[in-house]
Phi, psi and omega in degrees: 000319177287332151340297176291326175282346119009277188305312167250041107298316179331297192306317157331304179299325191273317160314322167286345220251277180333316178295334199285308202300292174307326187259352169285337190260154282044278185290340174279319193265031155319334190155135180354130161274359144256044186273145189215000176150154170218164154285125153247010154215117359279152213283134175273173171314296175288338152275336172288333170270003195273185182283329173287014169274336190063189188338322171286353144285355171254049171249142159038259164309274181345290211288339163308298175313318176279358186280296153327309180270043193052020154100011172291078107047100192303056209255017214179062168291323190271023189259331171293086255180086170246152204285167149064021192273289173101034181082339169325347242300299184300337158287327169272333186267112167334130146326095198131357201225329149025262175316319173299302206077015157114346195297109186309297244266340177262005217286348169285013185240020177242068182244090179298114194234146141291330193247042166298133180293141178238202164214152201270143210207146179272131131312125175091324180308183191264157182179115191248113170287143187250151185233162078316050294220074200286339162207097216302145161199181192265153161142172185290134169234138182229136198228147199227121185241120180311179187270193193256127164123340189308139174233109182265058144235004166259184189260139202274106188258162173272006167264046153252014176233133183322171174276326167236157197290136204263021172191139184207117190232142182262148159035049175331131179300161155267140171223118184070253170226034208225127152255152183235122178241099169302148176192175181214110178299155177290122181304345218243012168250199199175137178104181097017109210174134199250125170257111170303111181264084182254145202235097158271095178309156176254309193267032183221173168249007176244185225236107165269098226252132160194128165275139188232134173247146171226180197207125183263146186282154182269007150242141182331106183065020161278150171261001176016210177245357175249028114097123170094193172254346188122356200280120201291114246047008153331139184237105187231135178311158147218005176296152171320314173229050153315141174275196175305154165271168169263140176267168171086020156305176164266165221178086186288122178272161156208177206233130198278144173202103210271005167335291175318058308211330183025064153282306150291149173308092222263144208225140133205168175299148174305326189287346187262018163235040182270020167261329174286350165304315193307269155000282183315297216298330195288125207285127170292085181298160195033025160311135195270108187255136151252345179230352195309171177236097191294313165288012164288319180253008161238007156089059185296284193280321198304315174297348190258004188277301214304301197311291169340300148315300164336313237250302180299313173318291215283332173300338187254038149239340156292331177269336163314298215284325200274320176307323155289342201245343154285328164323312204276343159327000000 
């Protein structure tokens, strides 16, 4: 008889155990155990292209970019990221390669194209970047706007990008699930044009590459064909066969400032640009989005960390208890 009473909790156990086991390797592969950020204003390539772009992944561009990667799906948009560079950036990452970061799994974001969804930007204005950050860490951002005259319809080499960076900010404050990175755009472009991003972590050994396409108008408060007055991070599609947009994003304002001649690298503390942050952050009604960061609002990657988790919890806490009351057995 004690046998029998034995036996089955054993089975239980052993059952639960079998349920626990698929869903903790579940929960690692709910998402990258390092993914850690993108710019989503202005929306970069690989979030505009994830399952979290919402409509700007059925552009064009994307779906040719996903075609390229052999039909994968950006879904590890906040993944791009190689170890070991160390400030290397030019030695290691290829001409040509750039937007990837040399990465087989990204290789569809180096596709030289016109029409990558973008965002319409002042030469010279204020212009506060959204990061997203799926797992906050310290290091530097360094952000690179090609030169004047840069043609994206050729492959993005580093010598289309200046040698230094015309705005670099350390360790940034968060606000939410976003770092807001103050800068001062270069007064001296026009046209078509890739903002290079690099995120070099301090408390990691990796690296973070990411292209943002933007688009200047070519005169100042010109209404051109690229869509808005100029005003700088308005996030209006410009790709050709943008769909409809969503209204109520978020949507970073600025304020011009052609003071700035930004020719130098604008070096600031993270903290000191959390009051012109604020502002970006306040939701636009009826705003044209090419950028917004649509999983902010709908918990795109997180919520599936959490429900996994919950789900493995609660299975490892059936198996504790059944695991005590056969001990006491």
């Amino acid at each position: 008889m004690t046998t029998h009473r034995r036996t089955l909790p054993a089975a239980a156990l052993a059952g639960t155990a079998a349920l626990a086991a698929p869903l903790l390797l579940m929960l690692s592969a709910a998402g990258p155990a390092q993914a850690h950020g993108a710019p989503t204003q202005p929306v970069s390539r690989a979030y505009a292209c994830s399952p979290d772009g919402g409509s700007l992944a059925g552009t064009a561009a994307c779906r040719a970019a996903v075609t390229a990667n052999g039909g994968a799906p950006f879904t590890f948009w906040d993944n791009l990221r190689v170890a070991n560079v160390n400030g290397r950036d030019r030695a290691v990452i290829p001409d040509g390669r750039l937007c990837s970061g040399g990465l087989r799994d990204y290789r569809g974001l180096d596709l030289a194209r016109s029409d990558w969804p973008s965002t319409t930007l002042t030469p010279g204005a204020r212009l506060t970047m959204t990061y997203r950050s799926t797992i906050p860490h310290t290091g530097t951002f360094k952000m690179f706007l090609t030169k004047p005259g840069y043609d994206p319809t050729g492959p993005l080499n580093w010598s289309d990008l200046p040698d230094r960076p015309f705005a670099e900010v350390k360790d940034p404050a968060m606000t939410g699930d976003a770092y807001r990175i103050g800068m001062t755009l270069p007064s001296d472009r026009t046209g078509r044009h890739v903002l290079y991003t690099i995120w070099q972590n301090s408390s990691t050994p990796d690296t973070y590459y990411s292209c943002s396409d933007v688009v200047f108008p070519e005169e100042k408060g010109s209404k051109g064909g690229t869509g808005g007055s100029g005003s700088s991070g308005s996030a209006t599609p410009t790709a050709g066969a943008l769909p409809a947009a969503r209204s109520g994003a978020a949507e970073p304002t600025a304020s011009a400032d052609p003071s700035d001649p930004a020719e130098q690298p604008e070096q600031a503390a993270g903290t000191g640009r959390a009051a012109e942050s604020a502002d970006s952050a306040a939701p636009q009604a009826g705003s044209t989005v090419a950028g917004a960061p649509v999983a902010s609002a709908t918990d795109g990657t997180g919520s599936r960390h959490l429900v996994a988790a919950g789900a493995a919890a609660v299975l490892l806490a059936v198996v504790a208890a059944l695991a005590l009351r056969l001990r006491r057995r």
